[in-house]
NUVODO-467314 format. One record per residue (C-alpha): x, y, z. Coordinates in steps of 0.25 Angstrom, whole numbers, plus 5000, padded with zeros to 4 digits. Example, Ala and Ser with C-alpha at 12.3 -4.5 7.8 and 13.67 -1.06 7.14 Angstrom:
<recs>
504949825031 505549965029 
</recs>
This chain:
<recs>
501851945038 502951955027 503951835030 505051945029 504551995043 504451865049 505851805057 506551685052 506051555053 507151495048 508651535049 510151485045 511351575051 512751535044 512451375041 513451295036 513351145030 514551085024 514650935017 516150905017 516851025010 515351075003 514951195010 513351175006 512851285016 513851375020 513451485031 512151495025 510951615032 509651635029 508151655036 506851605033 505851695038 504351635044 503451645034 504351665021 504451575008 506151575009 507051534996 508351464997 509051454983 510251424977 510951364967 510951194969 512251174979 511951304985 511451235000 509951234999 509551115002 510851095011 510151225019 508751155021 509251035028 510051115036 508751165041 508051045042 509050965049 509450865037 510950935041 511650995051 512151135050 513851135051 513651285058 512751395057 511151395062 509751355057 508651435065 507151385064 506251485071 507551535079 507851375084 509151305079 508751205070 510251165064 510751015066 509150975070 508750855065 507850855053 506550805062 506950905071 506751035061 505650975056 504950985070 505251125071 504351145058 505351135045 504851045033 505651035021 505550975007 506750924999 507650944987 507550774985 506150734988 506050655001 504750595001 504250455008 504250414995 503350274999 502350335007 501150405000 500950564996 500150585010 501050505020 502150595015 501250715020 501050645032 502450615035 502650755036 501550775047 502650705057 502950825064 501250845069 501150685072 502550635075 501750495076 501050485065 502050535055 503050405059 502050315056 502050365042 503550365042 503950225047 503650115038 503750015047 502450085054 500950075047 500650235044 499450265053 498250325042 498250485044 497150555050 496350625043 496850775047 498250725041 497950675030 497050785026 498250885030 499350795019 498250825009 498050965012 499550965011 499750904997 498650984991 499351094996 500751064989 499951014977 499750864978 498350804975 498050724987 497150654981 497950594971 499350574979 499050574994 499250414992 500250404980 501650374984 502450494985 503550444977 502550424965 502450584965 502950664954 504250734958 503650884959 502250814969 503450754979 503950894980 502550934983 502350804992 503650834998 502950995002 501950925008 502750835018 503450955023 502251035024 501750925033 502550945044 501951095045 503151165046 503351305049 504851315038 504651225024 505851195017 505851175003 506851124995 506651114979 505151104980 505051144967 506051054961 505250964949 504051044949 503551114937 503051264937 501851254940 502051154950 503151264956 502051364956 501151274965 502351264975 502551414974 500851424979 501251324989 502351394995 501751524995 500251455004 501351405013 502051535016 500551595017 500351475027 501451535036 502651445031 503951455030 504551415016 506051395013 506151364997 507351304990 506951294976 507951324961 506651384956 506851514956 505651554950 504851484963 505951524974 505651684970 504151674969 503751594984 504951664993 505151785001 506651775001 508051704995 509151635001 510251604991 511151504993 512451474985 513551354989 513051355003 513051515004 512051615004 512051714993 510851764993 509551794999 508451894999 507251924993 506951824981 506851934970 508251984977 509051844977 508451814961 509251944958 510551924967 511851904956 512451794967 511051714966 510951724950 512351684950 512251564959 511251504949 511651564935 513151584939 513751664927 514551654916 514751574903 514251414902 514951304909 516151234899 515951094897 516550954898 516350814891 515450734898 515950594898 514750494903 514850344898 515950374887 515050474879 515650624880 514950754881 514850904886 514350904898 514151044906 514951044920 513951034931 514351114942 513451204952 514451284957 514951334944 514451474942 514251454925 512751434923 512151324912 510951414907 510151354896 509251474887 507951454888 508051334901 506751384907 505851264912 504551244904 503451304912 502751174919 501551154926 500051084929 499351044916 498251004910 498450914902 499250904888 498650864874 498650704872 500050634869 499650604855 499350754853 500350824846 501650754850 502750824844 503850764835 503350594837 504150554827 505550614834 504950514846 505050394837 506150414830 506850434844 506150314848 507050254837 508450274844 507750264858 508550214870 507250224879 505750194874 504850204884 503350154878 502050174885 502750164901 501650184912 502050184926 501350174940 501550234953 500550114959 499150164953 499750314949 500050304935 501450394933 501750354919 500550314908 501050304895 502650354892 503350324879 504650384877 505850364870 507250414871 508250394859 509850394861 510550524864 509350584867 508850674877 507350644881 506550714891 505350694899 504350804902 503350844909 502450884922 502750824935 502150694939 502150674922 502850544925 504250584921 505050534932 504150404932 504550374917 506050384919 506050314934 505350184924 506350204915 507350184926 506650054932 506150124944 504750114941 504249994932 503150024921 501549984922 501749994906 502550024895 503949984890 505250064893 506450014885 507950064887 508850014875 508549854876 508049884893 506849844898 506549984908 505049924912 505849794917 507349844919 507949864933 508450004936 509849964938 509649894923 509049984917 510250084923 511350004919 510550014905 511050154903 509750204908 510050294921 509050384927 509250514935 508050524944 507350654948 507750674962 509050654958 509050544968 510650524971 511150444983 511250544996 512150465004 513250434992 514250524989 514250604976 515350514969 514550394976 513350414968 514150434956 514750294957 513450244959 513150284945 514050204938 513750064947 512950004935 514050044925 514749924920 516150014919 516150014935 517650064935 517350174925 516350234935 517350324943 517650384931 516450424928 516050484943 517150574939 516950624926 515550654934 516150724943 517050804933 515650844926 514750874940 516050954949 515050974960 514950804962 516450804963 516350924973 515350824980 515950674977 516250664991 514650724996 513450644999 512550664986 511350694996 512250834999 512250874985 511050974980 510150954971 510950994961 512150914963 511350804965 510850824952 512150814945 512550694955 511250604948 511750654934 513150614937 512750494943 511850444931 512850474921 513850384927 512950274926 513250284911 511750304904 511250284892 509950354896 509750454906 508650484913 508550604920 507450654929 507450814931 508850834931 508650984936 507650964946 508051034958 509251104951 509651264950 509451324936 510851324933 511151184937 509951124930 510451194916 511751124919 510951004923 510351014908 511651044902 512150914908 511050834901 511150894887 512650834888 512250714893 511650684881 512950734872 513450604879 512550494873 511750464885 510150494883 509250574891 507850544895 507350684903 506450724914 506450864918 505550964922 506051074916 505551044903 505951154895 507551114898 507250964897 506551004882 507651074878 508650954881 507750844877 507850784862 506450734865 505550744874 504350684882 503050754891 502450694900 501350724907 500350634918 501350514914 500950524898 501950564887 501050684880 502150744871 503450714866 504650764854 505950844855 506350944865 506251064856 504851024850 504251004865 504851134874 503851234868 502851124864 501451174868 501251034873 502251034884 501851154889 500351084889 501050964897 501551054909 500551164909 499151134901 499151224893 499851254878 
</recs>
């Protein structure tokens, strides 16, 4: 039966959720019919996330109802929800990061045996072995989303690449064999192909009788899996409908692209250095559209030519290596017997914008959390000026000038906005001059203003984004790590987001780059690096490497 004849499974009738005077869901109604693949969408702000933990009891609605199956399920407790057959996924991944790839699965089984599934929750309680039947069922479950039993059932998940803890994540949820799946950002750090095997995946599920509602900023995948479009826009809804129909709808183009002429901008004053810095700001209605910013098509492989084949433009490496703030010679790095890293050199020359490339689970985000002295080396060297990076301390290696933005963002909830930003400056030696600095940020980023009194963990994802930015760049650094700045972000945010980056360099401060959309991280970059299976296989300047044959053999296999 088409889902369009089906009742609703799900409803919301004129919900309201205000934090302070920040109306993030304001009167929203919608329906999920049984059966259907449903889209919620919007530009980052615009509720989404607010939505789904309205529905599964991470808050309470201020008025309005949420009907599952015609029950009320508005102010129930998240356990509570779950019981009634709704799973979700989230925007930040929340994984059992310590226990293994298949006792996540399993934890997710809770809800079919109550018993079992706290033994594997409470560490202060031996996990009993799983039964056979379960243990077959988490492995049927993480072939289905992807993941090679074989090879992660007993890896800890916290050793996964970024795009297989969204796939882990699926999996969890799927455990609890509910009857509404709620997925927020699934495709956030997955490249193309990978988004294609989520798109299969969502369409077997819907086949199996699920009920899907998809929050995702890839349009591309939103218009392809669902049967219908809820729009969302400052906690309203503006549109909804029929995908095809929503795509076209002015209000919808507008709330992405907004119109007009580019944003003016401002002097960005970071550490005494001064540069033109873009104002950040996603309730303005101007767009930042870079010509030609269309991600590099990315996927499986088969392999790239050797790294000594063919290495374009070794003698600009060298000679960077020459002004180099960061060498980086021969790092390998472990996750216990899984070899993350092999065999990276690098370098990173003053002034420069360096970036990283390549598939997921390449060993990208491993390289740069070494660098900051999260993970310690099984070999190589990594220098930072005169800074031992395989020996240092984080908190040395930061008051260094050496200041990371991690993937995930990874802000602290539970502080206030203008909390975090203090934090920022705490291994500044200029401690008074701090204040200053939190609000010369907040002159630049007007929605943390707006929010300096908010607990972070109530920002979106794109205002989170900005807070990690902000926040680094009051630490005063020399180097900059960021790692995939526009993960999770709308279009018009993550051009902004790039935008902000190209200044950040008019500064002085240098740039060391992970970022999945390669073709926009090869346009900023000076240089760059790919990566692939934790190997650097091709390196030389941005321009030389974004129609390069060879990258296009890194992320796809073929040339």
């Amino acid at each position: 039966m088409n889902p369009g004849d089906q009742p609703p499974l799900l409803e919301l009738h004129e919900v309201h959720k205000h934090f302070g005077g920040v109306k993030a869901v304001d009167g929203v109604s919608f329906a999920v019919r049984r059966g259907a693949v449903s889209g919620l969408i919007g530009p980052n702000g615009a509720g989404k996330t607010t939505v789904v933990n309205l529905v599964t009891g991470q808050l309470s609605p201020d008025d309005g109802d949420i009907l599952l199956d015609g029950a009320a399920i508005g102010g129930l407790k998240p356990h509570q929800v779950a019981a009634r057959g709704v799973a979700r996924t989230f925007q930040n991944i929340r994984l059992y990061r310590p226990l293994s790839v298949l006792e996540n699965v399993l934890t997710g089984m809770h809800r079919h045996r109550r018993a079992d599934g706290w033994s594997h929750l409470l560490p202060s309680r031996r996990p009993r072995p799983p039964d056979q039947a379960r243990q077959d069922e988490a492995f049927r479950l993480l072939t289905q989303v992807g993941l090679d039993p074989a090879k992660v059932a007993q890896r800890q998940s916290g050793t996964l690449s970024y795009g297989d803890q969204r796939r882990l994540e699926i999996a969890r949820a799927l455990a609890l064999r509910p009857e509404l799946l709620l997925l927020d950002e699934p495709a956030a750090g997955l490249n193309p192909g990978e988004k294609a095997q989520l798109g299969d995946l969502l369409g077997r599920l819907q086949a199996e009788g699920l009920t899907v509602l998809l929050i995702d900023h890839d349009m591309k995948l939103v218009l392809s899996v669902c049967d219908d479009v809820t729009v969302l826009n400052f906690g309203r809804r503006i549109a909804s409908g029929p995908p095809a129909v929503v795509a076209a709808d002015d209000a919808v183009v507008t709330a992405y692209l907004g119109t007009g002429a580019r944003a003016g901008v401002e002097p960005l004053r970071v550490a005494g250095a001064t540069a033109t810095l873009p104002r950040l700001d996603p309730g303005s209605p101007t767009p930042v559209v870079a010509p030609g910013a269309i991600p590099l098509e990315l996927g499986a492989h088969a392999g790239v030519a050797p790294a000594d084949s063919a290495l374009p433009n070794a003698a600009a490496s060298d000679a960077a290596a020459a002004d180099a703030v960061l060498v980086v010679e021969h790092l390998a790095v472990f996750y216990g017997a899984v070899e993350a890293v092999a065999d990276v050199s690098l370098s990173v020359a003053s002034g420069e914008i360096v970036a990283l490339i390549g598939a997921n689970g390449a060993g990208k985000s491993t390289v740069l959390n070494t660098l900051s002295g999260l993970l310690r080396p099984r070999r190589g060297t990594a220098v930072f000026g005169s800074l031992d990076l395989a020996r240092a301390r984080p908190q040395a290696i930061v008051r260094a000038g050496l200041v990371q933005v991690p993937e995930g963002r990874e802000i602290l909830s539970r502080l206030t906005v203008e909390e975090n930003l203090l934090l920022g400056g705490w291994t500044r030696p200029d401690r008074a001059s701090v204040g200053a600095s939190v609000e010369e940020m907040m002159e630049r980023f007007p929605i943390l203003r707006e929010r300096r009194r908010l607990a972070a963990g109530q920002l979106s994802g794109g205002e989170q984004q900005q807070l990690a930015i902000a926040r680094a760049l009051i630490a005063a650094p020399r180097l900059l790590l960021l790692d995939e700045p526009s993960l999770g972000l709308a279009p018009q945010l993550a051009e902004q987001v790039f935008s902000l980056i190209a200044a950040i360099r008019e500064t002085g401060i240098t740039v060391l780059l992970v970022e999945q959309n390669a073709r926009r991280a090869l346009e900023l970059a000076d240089r760059a690096y790919v990566i692939e299976t934790g190997r650097v296989v091709l390196t030389g300047t941005g321009d030389e490497l974004r129609d390069h044959p060879l990258v296009r053999q890194a992320y796809l296999g073929t040339s």
